[in-house]
KEFI-134154 format. One record per residue (C-alpha): x, y, z; residue in one letter; residue number from 1. Coordinates in steps of 0.25 Angstrom, whole numbers, plus 5000, padded with zeros to 4 digits. Each point is the difference from the previous one (the first is absolute). Last residue first. Layout:
east/north/up/aa/i
X/Y/Z/a/NUM
...
//
This chain:
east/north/up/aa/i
4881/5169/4801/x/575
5010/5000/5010/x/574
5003/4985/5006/x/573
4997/5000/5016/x/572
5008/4990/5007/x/571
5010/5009/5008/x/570
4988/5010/5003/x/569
4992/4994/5007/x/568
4987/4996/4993/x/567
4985/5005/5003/x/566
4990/4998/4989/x/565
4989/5007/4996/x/564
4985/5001/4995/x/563
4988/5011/5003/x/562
4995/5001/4985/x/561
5016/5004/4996/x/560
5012/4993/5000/x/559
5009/5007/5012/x/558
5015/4995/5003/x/557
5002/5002/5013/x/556
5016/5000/5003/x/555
5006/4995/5011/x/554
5015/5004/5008/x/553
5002/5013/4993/x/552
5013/5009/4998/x/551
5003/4988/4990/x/550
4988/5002/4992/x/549
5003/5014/4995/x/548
5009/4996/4988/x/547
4985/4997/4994/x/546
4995/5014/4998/x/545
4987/4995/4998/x/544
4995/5009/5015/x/543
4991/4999/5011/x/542
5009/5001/5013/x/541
4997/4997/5013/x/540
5014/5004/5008/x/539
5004/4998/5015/x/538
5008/5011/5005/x/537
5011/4995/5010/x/536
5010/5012/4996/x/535
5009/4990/4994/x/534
4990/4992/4993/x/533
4994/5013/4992/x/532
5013/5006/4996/x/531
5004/4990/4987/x/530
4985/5006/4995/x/529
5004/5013/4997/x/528
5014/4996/4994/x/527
4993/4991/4992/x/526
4990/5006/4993/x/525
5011/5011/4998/x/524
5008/4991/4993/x/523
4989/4993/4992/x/522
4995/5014/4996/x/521
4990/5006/5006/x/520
4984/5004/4994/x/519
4996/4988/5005/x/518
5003/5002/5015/x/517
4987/5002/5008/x/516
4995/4987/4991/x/515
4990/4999/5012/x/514
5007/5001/5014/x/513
4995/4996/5012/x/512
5012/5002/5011/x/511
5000/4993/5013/x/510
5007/5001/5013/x/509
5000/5013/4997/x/508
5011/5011/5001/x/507
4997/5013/4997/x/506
5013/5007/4993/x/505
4999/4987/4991/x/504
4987/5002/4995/x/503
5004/5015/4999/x/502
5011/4997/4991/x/501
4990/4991/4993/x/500
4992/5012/4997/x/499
5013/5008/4996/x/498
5004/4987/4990/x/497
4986/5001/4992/x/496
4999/5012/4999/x/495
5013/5002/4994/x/494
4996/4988/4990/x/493
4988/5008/4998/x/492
5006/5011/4996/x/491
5002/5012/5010/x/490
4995/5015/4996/x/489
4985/4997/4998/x/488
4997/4990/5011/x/487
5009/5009/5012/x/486
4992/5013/4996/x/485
5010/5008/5009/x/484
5004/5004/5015/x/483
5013/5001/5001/x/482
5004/4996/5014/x/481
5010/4988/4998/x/480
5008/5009/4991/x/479
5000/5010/4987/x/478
4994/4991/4992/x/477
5015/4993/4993/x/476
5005/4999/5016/x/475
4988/4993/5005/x/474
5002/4990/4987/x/473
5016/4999/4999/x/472
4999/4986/5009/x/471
4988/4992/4993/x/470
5006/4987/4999/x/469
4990/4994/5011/x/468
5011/4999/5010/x/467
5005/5014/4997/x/466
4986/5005/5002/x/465
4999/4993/5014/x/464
5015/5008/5001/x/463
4993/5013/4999/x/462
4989/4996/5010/x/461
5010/4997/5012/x/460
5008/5012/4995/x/459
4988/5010/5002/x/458
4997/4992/5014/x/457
4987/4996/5002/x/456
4991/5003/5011/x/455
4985/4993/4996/x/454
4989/5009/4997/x/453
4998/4996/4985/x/452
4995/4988/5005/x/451
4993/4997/4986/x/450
5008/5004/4994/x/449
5016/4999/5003/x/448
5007/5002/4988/x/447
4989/5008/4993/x/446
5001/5009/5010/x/445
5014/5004/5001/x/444
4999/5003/4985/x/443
4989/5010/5002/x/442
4986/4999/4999/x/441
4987/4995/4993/x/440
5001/4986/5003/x/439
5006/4990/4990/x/438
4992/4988/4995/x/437
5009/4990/4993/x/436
4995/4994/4987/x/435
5003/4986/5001/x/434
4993/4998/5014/x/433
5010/4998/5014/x/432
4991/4997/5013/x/431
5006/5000/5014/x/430
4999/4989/5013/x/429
5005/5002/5012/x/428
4995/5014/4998/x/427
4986/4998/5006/x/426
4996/4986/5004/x/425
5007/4986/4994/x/424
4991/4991/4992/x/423
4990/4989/5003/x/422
4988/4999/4990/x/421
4990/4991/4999/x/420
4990/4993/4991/x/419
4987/5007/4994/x/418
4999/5007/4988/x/417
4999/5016/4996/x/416
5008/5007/5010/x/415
5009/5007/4992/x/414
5010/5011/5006/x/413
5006/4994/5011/x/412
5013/4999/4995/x/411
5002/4985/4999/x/410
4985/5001/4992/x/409
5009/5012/4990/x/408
5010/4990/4999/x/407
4992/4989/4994/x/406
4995/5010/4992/x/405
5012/5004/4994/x/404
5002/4985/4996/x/403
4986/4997/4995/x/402
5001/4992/4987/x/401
4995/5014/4993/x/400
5015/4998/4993/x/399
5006/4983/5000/x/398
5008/4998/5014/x/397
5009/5002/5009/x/396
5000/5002/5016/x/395
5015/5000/5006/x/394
5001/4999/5016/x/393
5012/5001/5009/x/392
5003/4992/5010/x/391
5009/5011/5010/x/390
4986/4999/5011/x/389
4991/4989/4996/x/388
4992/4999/4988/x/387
4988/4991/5003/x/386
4989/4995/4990/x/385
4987/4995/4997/x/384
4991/5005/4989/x/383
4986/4993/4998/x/382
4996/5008/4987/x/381
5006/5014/4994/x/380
4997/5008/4988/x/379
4984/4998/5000/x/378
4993/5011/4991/x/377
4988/5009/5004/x/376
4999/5000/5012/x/375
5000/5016/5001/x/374
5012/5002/5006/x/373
5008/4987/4992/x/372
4999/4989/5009/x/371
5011/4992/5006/x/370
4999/4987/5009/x/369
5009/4997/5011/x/368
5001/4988/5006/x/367
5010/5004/5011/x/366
5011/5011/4996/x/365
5012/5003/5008/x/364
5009/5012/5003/x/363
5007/4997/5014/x/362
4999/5010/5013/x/361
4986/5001/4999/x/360
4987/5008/4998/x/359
4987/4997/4994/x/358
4994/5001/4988/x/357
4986/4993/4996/x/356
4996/4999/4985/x/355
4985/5001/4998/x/354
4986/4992/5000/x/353
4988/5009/5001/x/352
5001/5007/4986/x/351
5002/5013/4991/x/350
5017/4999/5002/x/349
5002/5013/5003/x/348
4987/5004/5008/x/347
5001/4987/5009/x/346
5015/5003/5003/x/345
4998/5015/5004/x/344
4987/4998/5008/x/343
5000/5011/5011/x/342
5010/5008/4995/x/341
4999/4998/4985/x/340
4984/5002/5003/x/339
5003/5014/5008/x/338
5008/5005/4989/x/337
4989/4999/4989/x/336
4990/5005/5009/x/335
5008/5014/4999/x/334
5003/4999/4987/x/333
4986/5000/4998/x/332
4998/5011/5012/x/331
5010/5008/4990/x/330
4992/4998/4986/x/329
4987/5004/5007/x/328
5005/5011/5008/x/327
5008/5005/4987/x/326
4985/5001/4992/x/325
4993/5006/5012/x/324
5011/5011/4998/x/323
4997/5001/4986/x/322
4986/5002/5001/x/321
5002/5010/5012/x/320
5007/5008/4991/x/319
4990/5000/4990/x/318
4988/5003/5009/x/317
5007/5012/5008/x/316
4988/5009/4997/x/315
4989/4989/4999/x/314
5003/4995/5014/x/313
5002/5013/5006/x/312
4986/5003/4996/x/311
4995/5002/5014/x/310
5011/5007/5006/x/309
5002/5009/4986/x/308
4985/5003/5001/x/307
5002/5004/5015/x/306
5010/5010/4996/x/305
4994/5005/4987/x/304
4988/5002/5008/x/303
5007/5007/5010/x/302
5007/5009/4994/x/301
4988/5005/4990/x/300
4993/5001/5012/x/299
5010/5009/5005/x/298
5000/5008/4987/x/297
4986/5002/5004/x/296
5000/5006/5012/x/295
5012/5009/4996/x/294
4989/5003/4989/x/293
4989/5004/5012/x/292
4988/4990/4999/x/291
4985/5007/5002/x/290
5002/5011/4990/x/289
4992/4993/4988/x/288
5011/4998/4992/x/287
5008/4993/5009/x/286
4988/4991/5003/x/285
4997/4999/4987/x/284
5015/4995/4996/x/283
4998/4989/5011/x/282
4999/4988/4991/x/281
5008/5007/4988/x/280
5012/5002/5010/x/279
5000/4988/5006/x/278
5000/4992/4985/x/277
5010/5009/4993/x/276
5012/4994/5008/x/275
4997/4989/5001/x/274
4995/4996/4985/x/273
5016/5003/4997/x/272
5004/4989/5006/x/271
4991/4989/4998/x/270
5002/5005/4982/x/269
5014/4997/5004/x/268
4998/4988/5007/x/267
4990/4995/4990/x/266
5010/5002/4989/x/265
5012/4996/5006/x/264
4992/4988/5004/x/263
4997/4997/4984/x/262
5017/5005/4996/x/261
5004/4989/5010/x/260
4992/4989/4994/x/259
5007/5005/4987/x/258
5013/5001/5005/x/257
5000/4985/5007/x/256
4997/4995/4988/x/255
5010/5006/4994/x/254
5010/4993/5012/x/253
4996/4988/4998/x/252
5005/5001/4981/x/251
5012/5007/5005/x/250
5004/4990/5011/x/249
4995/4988/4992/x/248
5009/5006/4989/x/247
5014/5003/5008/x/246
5000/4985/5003/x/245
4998/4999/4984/x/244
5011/5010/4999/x/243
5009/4994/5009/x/242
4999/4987/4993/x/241
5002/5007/4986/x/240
5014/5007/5005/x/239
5006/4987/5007/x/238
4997/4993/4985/x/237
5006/5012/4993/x/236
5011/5001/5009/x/235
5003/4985/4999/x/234
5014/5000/4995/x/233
5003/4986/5007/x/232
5013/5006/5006/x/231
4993/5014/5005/x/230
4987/4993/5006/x/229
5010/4991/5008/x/228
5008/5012/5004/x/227
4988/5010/5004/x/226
4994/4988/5009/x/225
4999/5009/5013/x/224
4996/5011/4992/x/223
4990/4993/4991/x/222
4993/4994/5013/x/221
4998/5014/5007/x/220
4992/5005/4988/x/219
4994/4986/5000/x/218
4997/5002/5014/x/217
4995/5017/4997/x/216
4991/4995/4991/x/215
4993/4989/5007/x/214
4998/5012/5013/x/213
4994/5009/4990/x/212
4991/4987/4996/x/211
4995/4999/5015/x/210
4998/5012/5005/x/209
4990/5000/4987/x/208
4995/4990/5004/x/207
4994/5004/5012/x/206
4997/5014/4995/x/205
4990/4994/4990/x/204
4994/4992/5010/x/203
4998/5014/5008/x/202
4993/5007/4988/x/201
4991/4990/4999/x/200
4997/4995/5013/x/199
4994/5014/5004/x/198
4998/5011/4987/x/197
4985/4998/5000/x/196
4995/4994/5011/x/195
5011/5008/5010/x/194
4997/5011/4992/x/193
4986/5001/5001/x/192
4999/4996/5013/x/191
5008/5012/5005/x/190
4992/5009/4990/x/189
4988/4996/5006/x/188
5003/5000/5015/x/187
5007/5013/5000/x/186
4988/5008/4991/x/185
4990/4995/5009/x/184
5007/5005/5014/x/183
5003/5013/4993/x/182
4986/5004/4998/x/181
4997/4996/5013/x/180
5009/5009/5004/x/179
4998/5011/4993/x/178
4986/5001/5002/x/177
5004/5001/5016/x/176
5005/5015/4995/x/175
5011/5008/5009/x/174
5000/4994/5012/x/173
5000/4987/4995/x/172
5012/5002/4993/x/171
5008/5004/5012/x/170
4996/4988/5006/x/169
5003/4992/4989/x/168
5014/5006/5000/x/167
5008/4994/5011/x/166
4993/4987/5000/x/165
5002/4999/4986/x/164
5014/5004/5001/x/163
5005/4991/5012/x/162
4994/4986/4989/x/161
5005/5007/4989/x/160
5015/5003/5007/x/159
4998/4983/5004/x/158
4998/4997/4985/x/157
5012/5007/4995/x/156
5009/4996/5012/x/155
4997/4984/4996/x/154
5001/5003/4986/x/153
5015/5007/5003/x/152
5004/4991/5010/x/151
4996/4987/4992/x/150
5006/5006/4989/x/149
5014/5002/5005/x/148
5000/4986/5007/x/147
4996/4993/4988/x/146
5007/5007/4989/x/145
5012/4996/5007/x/144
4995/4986/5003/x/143
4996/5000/4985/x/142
5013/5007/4994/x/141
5014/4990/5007/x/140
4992/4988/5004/x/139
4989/4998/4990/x/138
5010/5004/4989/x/137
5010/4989/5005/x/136
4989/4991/5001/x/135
4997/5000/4983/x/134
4990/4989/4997/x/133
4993/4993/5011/x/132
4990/4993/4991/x/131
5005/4988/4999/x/130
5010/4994/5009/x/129
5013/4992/4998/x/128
5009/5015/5000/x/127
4990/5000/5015/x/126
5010/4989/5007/x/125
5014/5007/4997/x/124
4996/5013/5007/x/123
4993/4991/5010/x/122
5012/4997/5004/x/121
4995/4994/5014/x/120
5000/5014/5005/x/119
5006/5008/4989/x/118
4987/5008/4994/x/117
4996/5001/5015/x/116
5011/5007/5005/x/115
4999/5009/4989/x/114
4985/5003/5001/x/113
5001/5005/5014/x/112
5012/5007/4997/x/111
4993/5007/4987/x/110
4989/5002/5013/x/109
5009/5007/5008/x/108
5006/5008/4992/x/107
4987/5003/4992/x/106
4994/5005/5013/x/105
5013/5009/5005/x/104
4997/5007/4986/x/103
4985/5002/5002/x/102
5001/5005/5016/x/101
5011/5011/4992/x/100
4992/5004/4989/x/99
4988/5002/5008/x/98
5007/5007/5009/x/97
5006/5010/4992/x/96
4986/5002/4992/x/95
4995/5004/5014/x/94
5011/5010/5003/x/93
5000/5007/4988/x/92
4983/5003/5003/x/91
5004/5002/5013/x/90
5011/5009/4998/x/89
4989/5009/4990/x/88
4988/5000/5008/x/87
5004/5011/5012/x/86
5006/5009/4992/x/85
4987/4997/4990/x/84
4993/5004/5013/x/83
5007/5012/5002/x/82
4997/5006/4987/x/81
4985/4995/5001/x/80
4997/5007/5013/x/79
5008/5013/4994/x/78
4992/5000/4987/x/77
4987/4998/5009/x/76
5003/5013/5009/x/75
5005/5008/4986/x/74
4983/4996/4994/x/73
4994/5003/5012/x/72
5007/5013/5001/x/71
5000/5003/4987/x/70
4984/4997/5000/x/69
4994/5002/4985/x/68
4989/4990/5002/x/67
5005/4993/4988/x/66
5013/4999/5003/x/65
4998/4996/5015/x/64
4992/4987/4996/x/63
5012/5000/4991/x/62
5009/5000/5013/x/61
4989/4991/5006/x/60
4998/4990/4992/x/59
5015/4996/4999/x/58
5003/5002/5013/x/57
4989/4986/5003/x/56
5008/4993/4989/x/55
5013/5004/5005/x/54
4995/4996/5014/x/53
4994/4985/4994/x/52
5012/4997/4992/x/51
5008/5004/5014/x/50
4992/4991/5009/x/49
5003/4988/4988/x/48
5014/5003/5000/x/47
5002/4997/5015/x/46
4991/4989/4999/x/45
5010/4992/4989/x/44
5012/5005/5010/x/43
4993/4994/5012/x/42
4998/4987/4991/x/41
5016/5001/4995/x/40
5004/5002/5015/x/39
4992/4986/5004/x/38
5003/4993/4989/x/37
5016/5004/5003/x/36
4997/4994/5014/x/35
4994/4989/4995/x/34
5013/4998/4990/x/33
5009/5001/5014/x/32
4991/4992/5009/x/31
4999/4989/4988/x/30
5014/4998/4996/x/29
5002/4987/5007/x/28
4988/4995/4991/x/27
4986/5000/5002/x/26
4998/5013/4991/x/25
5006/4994/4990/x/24
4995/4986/4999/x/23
4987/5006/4999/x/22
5003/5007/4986/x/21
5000/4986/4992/x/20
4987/4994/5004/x/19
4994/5014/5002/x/18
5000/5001/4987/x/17
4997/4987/4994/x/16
4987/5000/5010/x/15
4998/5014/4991/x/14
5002/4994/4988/x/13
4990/4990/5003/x/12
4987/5010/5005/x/11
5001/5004/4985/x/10
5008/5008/4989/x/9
5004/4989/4992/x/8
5012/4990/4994/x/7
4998/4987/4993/x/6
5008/4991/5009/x/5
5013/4997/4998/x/4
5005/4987/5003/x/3
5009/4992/5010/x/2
5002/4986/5000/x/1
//
């Protein structure tokens, strides 16, 4: 099981780092992305050769000023004119790149991510885990941050790296007091503020990703269960939830102003300290004739230069605190995809012993034993049976007896047991739940998810709809490729009937369906069910709908705390 650690700004976050960017930079797109690098350093040197000529020109047009020289002063102005020419494209041209290298980045990781998030359905796997909370937003803003910020930060300390090379030199030259001046003040405000401001400010912008991402879900979740929430009149309730969630965000988020408002402070006050510092260490020399002023308002450039090289830590403190804080909660993420990958079953059902699958033409269980996920209840104990191509069968049984979970161990869901599993592969065999899930897409869609690529026919697909007493549907939406809501302008008994149509579109040998019609009538119940034997489609049915025993040839009638009984159908009596 995964867990969050208590986040930092250590030697750990950067092995998280690299842990995600490598993958990257070793992938098919490598050559490309290096060579974008590549172009984004030489534009980052590029930029740093001009800082260091404007700053040179600088000095001496007012170098030029003061000595009263037009010539010297009009030879400079010219110099820097052309150089900003020079400067400006490549200062356009570097953020360009940047943006770009950072976008073709987060496209590949967000793939990445995704094919990892579906592999062995892990997206179904971590709703079981603790601490995981909210993947969508670690996928669709974390990687995106990620990517951007990396590029940025990385860039940021890089240029510091070029421009305290570039300027120490210059410094030097000028007053050697100054730097060693600057070399103390750098080390201690940079220690100052990663002691001071360090884990504290970046564990409050750890969770305070995460409670804007609790708000936004239940924001989501009273969308998507408007109607429920409308028939129970539970506004008020709805409204104090969200407001409580809204709360922990508030209440975080203060207390992320306040530490915010202390390093605005020191920043401020860092800030200003630069630019008065140089000038008052050299003032006497300046005053004394020894140091011209253009002189000195290139020390002035190059202090403020190196210090900002220095210091870069202490000047970017806060968005560097919530970047750490994203790189924690994605490398968490992160490890929990690689345990569902490499132990899917053992981190389901929390022990050694599980349920093995495998495949076969037949559907047939072999002393199966059922666990709830966590091992907490036994629904299941010692199940044995076989249901043959056209022997349909029918589980009933008391509620929390375990119908639906039997299905979800047929699926391939659970795990949690031990026994065996021999079930048809792929689409021979197709899942049917009471509330039907319909893709976002249009009507053609919903007929034939999830292999939405097949070639069929219009009419084919109409007269599917027909078969299912749904034949004025595509023409009441405007046509099988309307693109609606599907969940909010069908009832469920419409639902209900257009996902069976697709079952029916599919084909398999057998169809798992748990009370994936009881919101039809008998007459419709009927008609949907009176099609299965003639297109060879085996059904599983969990239901108490009793006229549906005779599309089945056995029922499992389930009693709870692991006990059951197998009967065929003819001599069961309906309880």
């Amino acid at each position: 099981m995964a867990t969050e650690e208590k986040p930092g700004f250590n030697a750990r976050l950067w092995r998280r780092f690299i842990t995600i960017a490598q993958p990257f930079w070793r992938s098919d797109e490598r050559w490309r992305s290096r060579g974008l690098l590549a172009l984004l350093i030489s534009l980052l040197l590029a930029q740093t050769a001009c800082s260091v000529l404007f700053n040179q020109e600088t000095g001496e047009f007012t170098s030029a000023l003061a000595a009263r020289d037009p010539d010297r002063f009009w030879s400079s102005i010219w110099r820097y004119t052309a150089l900003l020419t020079a400067a400006v494209p490549i200062y356009g041209l570097y953020y360009f790149v940047r943006d770009t290298l950072g976008l073709r980045w987060r496209r590949w990781l967000t793939h990445h991510f995704l094919a990892r998030y579906f592999n062995q359905r892990a997206y179904y796997r971590l709703n079981s885990i603790a601490g995981i909370d909210n993947p969508d937003q670690r996928i669709a803003e974390d990687i995106n941050a990620f990517t951007q910020q990396s590029l940025y930060f990385s860039m940021i300390m890089l240029g510091a790296v070029i421009e305290l090379i570039a300027f120490a030199s210059v410094l030097w030259s000028i007053s050697q007091g100054l730097v060693y001046f600057l070399i103390g003040y750098a080390v201690v405000s940079t220690w100052f503020t990663a002691s001071v401001f360090g884990k504290r400010l970046i564990g409050l912008n750890f969770l305070q990703l995460q409670r804007e991402a609790d708000f936004r879900f239940s924001l989501v979740r009273v969308r998507e269960h408007a109607e429920p929430i409308a028939f129970y009149d539970g506004e008020v309730r709805e409204m104090s939830a969200l407001q409580r969630v809204f709360q922990a965000v508030y209440a975080n988020f203060q207390r992320v102003l306040r530490w915010q408002f202390k390093l605005n402070l020191f920043q401020f006050a860092h800030s200003f300290l630069t630019v008065v510092l140089p000038t008052v260490i050299i003032a006497n020399d300046v005053l004394s004739g020894e140091l011209e002023v253009g002189r000195a308002i290139q020390a002035a450039g190059a202090f403020a230069a190196i210090l900002l090289a220095l210091t870069v830590i202490v000047e970017h403190f806060e968005g560097l605190s919530r970047f750490s804080a994203g790189i924690d909660r994605l490398h968490a993420f992160s490890q929990a995809l690689d345990a569902q990958a490499v132990q899917p079953d053992q981190a389901e059902g929390g022990g050694s012993s599980q349920i093995h699958t495998v495949h076969g033409f037949e559907l047939s269980l072999g002393q199966l034993t059922v666990f709830t996920p966590n091992r907490e209840h036994l629904l299941v104990q010692g199940l044995t049976l076989a249901v043959k191509p056209g022997e349909g069968l029918m589980i009933v049984g008391t509620s929390g007896a375990g119908k639906s979970s039997l299905l979800r161990v047929i699926a391939g869901l659970w795990n949690a047991g031990s026994g065996e599993v021999v079930r048809p592969a792929g689409p021979d065999m197709l899942f049917l739940p009471q509330q039907p899930y319909l893709p976002q897409g249009d009507l053609r869609c919903q007929l034939t998810y999830p292999q939405t690529e097949r070639d069929i026919s219009d009419q084919e697909l109409l007269q599917w709809l027909e078969r299912v007493n749904l034949p004025t549907l595509a023409e009441r939406f405007g046509g099988l490729g309307a693109e609606l809501d599907w969940a909010k302008v069908l009832s469920v008994g419409e639902q209900q009937r257009l996902a069976f149509a697709r079952a029916l579109l599919a084909k398999p040998r057998y169809l798992l369906l748990d009370e994936a019609t009881s919101a039809l009538d008998a007459g419709n119940e009927e008609l949907l069910y009176g099609q299965l034997a003639g297109l060879s489609i085996t059904p599983i049915s969990v239901s108490h709908h009793q006229p549906l025993l005779k599309h089945h040839q056995q029922v499992l009638a389930l009693s709870g705390g692991g006990s059951w009984t197998l009967h065929a159908t003819a001599a069961y009596r309906w309880v």
